[in-house]
VOGUNU-288746 format. One record per residue (C-alpha): x, y, z; residue in three letters; residue number from 1. Coordinates in nm, 2 decimals, always signed. Layout:
<sites>
SITE       u       v       w  type  seq
SITE       X       Y       Z   ALA  NUM
...
</sites>
This chain:
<sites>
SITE       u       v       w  type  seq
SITE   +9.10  +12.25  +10.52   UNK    1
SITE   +9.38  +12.24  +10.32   UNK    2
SITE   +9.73  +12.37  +10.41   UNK    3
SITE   +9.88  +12.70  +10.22   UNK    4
SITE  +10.14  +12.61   +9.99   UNK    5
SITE  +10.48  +12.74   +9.97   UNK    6
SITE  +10.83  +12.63   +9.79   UNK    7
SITE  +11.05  +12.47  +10.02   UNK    8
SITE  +11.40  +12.24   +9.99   UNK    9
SITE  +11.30  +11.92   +9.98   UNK   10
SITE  +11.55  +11.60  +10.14   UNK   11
SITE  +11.77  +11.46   +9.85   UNK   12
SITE  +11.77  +11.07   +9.90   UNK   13
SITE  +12.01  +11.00   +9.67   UNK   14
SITE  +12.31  +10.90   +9.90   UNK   15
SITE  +12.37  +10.55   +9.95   UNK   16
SITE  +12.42  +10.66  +10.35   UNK   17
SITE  +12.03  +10.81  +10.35   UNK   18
SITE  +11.94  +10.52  +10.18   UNK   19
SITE  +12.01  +10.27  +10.41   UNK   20
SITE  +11.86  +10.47  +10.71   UNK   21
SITE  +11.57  +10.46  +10.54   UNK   22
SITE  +11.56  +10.12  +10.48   UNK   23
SITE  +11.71  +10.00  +10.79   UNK   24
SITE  +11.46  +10.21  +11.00   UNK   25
SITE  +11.21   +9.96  +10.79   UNK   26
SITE  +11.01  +10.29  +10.62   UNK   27
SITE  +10.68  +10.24  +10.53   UNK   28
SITE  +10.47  +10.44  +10.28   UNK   29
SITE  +10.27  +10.74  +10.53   UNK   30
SITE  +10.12  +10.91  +10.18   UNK   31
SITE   +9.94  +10.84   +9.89   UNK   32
SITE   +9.77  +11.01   +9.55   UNK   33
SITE   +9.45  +10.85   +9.46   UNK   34
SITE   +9.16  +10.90   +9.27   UNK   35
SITE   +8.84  +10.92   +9.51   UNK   36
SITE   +8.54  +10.76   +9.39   UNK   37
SITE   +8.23  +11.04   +9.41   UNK   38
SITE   +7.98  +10.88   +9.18   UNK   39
SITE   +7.69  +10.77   +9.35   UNK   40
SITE   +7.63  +10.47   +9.13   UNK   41
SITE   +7.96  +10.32   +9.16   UNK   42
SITE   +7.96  +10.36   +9.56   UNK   43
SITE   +7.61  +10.19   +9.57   UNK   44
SITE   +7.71   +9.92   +9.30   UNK   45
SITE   +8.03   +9.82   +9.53   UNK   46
SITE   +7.80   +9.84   +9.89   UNK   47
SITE   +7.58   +9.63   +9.69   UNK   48
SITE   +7.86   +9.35   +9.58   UNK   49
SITE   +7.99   +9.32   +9.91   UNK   50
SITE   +7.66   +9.28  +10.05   UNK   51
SITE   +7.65   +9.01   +9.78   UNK   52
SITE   +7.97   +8.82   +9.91   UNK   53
SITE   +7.88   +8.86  +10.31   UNK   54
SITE   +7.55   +8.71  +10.23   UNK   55
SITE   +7.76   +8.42  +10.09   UNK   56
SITE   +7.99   +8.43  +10.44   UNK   57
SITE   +7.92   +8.72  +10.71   UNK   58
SITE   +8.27   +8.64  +10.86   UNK   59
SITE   +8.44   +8.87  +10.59   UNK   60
SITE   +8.31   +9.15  +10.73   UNK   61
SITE   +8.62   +9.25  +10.85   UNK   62
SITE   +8.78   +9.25  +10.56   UNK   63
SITE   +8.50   +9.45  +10.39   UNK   64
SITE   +8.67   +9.84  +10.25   UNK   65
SITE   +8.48  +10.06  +10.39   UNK   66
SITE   +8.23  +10.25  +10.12   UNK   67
SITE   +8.32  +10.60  +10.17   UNK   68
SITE   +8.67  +10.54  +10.17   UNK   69
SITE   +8.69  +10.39   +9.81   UNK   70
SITE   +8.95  +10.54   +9.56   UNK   71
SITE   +9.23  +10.41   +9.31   UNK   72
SITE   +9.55  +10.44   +9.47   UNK   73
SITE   +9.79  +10.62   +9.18   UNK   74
SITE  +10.11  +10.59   +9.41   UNK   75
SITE  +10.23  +10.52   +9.76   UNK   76
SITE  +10.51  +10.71   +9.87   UNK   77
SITE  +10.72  +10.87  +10.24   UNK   78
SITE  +10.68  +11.21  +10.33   UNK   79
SITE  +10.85  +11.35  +10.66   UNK   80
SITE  +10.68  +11.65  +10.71   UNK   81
SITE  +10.45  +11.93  +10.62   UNK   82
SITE  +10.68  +12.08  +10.41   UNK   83
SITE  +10.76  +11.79  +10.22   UNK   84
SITE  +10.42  +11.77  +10.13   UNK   85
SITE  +10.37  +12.11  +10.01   UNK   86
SITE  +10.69  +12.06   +9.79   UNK   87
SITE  +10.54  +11.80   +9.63   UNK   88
SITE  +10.23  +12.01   +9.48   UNK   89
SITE  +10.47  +12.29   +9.42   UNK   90
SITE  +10.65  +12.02   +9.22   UNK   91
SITE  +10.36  +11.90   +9.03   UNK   92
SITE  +10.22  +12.20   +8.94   UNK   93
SITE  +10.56  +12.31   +8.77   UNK   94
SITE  +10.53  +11.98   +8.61   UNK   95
SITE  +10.17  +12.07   +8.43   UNK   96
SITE  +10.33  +12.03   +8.07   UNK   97
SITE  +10.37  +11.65   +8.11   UNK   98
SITE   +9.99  +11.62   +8.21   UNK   99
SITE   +9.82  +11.86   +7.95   UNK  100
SITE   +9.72  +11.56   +7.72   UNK  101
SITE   +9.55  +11.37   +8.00   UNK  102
SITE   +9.27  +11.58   +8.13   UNK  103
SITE   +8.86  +11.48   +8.13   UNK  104
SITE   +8.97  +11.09   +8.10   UNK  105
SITE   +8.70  +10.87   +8.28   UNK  106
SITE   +8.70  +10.58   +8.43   UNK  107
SITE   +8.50  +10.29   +8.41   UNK  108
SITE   +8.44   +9.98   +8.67   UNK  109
SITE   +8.34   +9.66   +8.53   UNK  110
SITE   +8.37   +9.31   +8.62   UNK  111
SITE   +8.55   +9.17   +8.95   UNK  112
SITE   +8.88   +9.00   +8.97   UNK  113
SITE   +9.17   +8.94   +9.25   UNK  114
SITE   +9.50   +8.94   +9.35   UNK  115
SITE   +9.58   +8.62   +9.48   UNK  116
SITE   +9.26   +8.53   +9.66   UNK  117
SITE   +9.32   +8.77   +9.89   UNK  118
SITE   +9.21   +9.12   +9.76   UNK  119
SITE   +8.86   +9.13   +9.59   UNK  120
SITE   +8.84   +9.45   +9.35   UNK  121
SITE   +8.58   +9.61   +9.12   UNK  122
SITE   +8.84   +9.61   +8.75   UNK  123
SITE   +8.88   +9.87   +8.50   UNK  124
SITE   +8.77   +9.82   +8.18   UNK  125
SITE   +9.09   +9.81   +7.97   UNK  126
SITE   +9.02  +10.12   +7.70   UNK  127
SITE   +9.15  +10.45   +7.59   UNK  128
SITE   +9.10  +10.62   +7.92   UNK  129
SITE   +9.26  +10.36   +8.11   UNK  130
SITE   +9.57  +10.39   +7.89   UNK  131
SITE   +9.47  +10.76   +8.01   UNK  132
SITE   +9.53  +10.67   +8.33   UNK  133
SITE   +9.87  +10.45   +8.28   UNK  134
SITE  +10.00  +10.73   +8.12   UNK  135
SITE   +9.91  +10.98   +8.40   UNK  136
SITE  +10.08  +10.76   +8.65   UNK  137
SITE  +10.40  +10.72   +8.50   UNK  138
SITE  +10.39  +11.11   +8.44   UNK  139
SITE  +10.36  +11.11   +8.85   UNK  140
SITE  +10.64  +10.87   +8.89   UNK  141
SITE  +10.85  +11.07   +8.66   UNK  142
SITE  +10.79  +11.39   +8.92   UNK  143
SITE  +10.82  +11.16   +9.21   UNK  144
SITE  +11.16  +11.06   +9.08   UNK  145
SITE  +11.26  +11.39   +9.03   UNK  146
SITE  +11.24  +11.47   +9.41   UNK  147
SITE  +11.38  +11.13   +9.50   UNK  148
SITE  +11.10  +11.04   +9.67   UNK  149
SITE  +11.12  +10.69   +9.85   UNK  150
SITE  +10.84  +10.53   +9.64   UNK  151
SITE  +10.64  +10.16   +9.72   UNK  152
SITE  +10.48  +10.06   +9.39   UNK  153
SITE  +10.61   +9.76   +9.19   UNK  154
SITE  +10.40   +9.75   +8.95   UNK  155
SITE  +10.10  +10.01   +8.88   UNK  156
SITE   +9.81   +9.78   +8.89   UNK  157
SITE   +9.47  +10.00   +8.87   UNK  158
SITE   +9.16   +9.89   +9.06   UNK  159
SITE   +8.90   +9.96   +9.33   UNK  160
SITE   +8.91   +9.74   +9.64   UNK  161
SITE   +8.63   +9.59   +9.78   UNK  162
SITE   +8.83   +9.33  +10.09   UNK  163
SITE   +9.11   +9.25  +10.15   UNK  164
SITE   +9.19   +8.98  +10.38   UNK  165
SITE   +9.49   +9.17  +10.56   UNK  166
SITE   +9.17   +9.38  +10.72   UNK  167
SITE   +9.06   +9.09  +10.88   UNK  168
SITE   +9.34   +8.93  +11.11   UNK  169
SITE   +9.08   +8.73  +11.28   UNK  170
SITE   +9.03   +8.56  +10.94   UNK  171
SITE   +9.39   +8.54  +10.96   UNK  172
SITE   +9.45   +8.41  +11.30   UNK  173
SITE   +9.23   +8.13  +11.20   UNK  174
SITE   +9.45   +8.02  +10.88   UNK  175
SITE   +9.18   +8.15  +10.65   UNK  176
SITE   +9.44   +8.30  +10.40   UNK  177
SITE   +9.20   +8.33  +10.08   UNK  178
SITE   +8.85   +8.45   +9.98   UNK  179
SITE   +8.71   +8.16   +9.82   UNK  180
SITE   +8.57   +8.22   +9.46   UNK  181
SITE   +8.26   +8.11   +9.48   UNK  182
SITE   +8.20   +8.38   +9.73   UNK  183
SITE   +8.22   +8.61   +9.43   UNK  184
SITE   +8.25   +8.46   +9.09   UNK  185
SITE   +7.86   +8.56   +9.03   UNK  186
SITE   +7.97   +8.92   +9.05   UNK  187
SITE   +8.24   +8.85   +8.75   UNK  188
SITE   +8.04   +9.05   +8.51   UNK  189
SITE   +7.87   +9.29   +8.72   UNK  190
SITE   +7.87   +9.66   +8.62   UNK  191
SITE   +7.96   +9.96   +8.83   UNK  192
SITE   +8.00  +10.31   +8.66   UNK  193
SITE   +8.19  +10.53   +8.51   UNK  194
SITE   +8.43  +10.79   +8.72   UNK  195
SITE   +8.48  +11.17   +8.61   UNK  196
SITE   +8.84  +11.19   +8.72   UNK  197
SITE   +8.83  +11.60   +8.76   UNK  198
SITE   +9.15  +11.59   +9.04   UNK  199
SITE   +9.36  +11.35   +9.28   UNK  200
SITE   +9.40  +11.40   +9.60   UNK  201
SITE   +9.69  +11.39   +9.84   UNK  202
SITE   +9.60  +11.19  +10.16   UNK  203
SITE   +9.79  +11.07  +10.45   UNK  204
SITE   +9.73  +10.66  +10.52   UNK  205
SITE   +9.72  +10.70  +10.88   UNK  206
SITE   +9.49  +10.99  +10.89   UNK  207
SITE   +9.11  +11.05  +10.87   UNK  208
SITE   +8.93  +11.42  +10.79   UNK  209
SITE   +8.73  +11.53  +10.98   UNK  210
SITE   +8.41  +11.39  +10.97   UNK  211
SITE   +8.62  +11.03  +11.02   UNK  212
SITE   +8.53  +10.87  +10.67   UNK  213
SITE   +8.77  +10.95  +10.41   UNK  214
SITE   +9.12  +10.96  +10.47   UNK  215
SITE   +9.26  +11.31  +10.57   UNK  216
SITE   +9.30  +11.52  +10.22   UNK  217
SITE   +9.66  +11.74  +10.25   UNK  218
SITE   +9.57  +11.91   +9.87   UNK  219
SITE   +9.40  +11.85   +9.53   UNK  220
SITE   +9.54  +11.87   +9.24   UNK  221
SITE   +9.27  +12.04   +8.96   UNK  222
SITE   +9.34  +11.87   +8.61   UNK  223
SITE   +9.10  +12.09   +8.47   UNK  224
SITE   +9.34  +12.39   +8.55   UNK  225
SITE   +9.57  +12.21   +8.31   UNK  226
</sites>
């Protein structure tokens, strides 16, 4: 269930003083909008890779994503409380104008690549929906911004994970700090789908809903209202 929204002040974290309280209390991102993946095909086209890889070595297991939690994180970002999180939709949905060129955009999953050897993700094929999708998240950042919201995203870099090696601290107790290629490299060109992106979705990092698989969903935002 989602909460009922309402307009409320939200915390300006402009000061220098706020600042460093934030930073010195060592704040960590609690929220994130993301994209979830609800086509079928892609969700059994990533189960299937994975299976692929742990065939290769079963000790990754631990580092496996878990299938019904796969999504495209748009931006990572702190909230402190309910109302904060309400504020932001309010915010957004004032904000409709900068996202009425960027409905019915899909996305589509092709080919696996990595970050560093230590994240394994299904890639985005780089064409007019995905500079769809750039666009869109800049537009978020721009709203973000606007609220001063402490935000944890360097660089927007798109993709689906499929491990991730800081799952596993086994892996990592035993000095295994990369997935080795060949693990993977026969899945370079493997196909996955295409993704209707109809809404985001709110969600808190530390929470699950309530059937314990996806992460706990605080509101949607409908792009086809737009």
């Amino acid at each position: 269930m989602f909460y009922h929204l309402k307009r409320t002040q939200f915390i300006n974290y402009n000061s220098v003083g706020q600042f460093r309280k934030l930073i010195s209390k060592k704040l960590e991102p609690n929220y994130f909008l993301c994209i979830k993946i609800n086509n079928n095909k892609i969700i059994e086209a990533c189960d299937r890779a994975q299976k692929e890889i742990l065939i290769k070595n079963p000790d990754l297991n631990k580092a496996s994503v878990k299938i019904d939690t796969l999504h495209v994180t748009l931006l990572a970002f702190y909230l402190r409380d309910e109302q904060e999180i309400d504020f932001f939709y309010t915010k957004l949905e004032e904000s409709r104008i900068l996202f009425e060129d960027l409905k019915n955009f899909e996305l589509t999953f092709q080919g696996i690549s990595t970050f560093g050897d230590r994240v394994i993700y299904a890639d985005l094929l780089k064409d007019d929906h995905f500079n769809d999708l750039i666009k869109f998240q800049k537009n978020l950042v721009k709203v973000a911004e606007q609220m001063s919201l402490p935000l944890f995203e360097k660089k927007f870099s798109p993709h689906l994970t499929l491990m991730k090696l800081s799952k596993a601290k086994n892996l990592l107790k035993k000095g295994i700090k990369k997935i080795n290629k060949e693990f993977y490299e026969h899945l370079s060109d493997s196909y996955f789908g295409i993704e209707s992106v109809a809404k985001i979705n709110m969600c808190s990092i530390r929470e699950k809903d309530t059937l314990g698989k996806f992460y706990k969903t605080y509101w949607e935002f409908d792009l086809n209202k737009l």
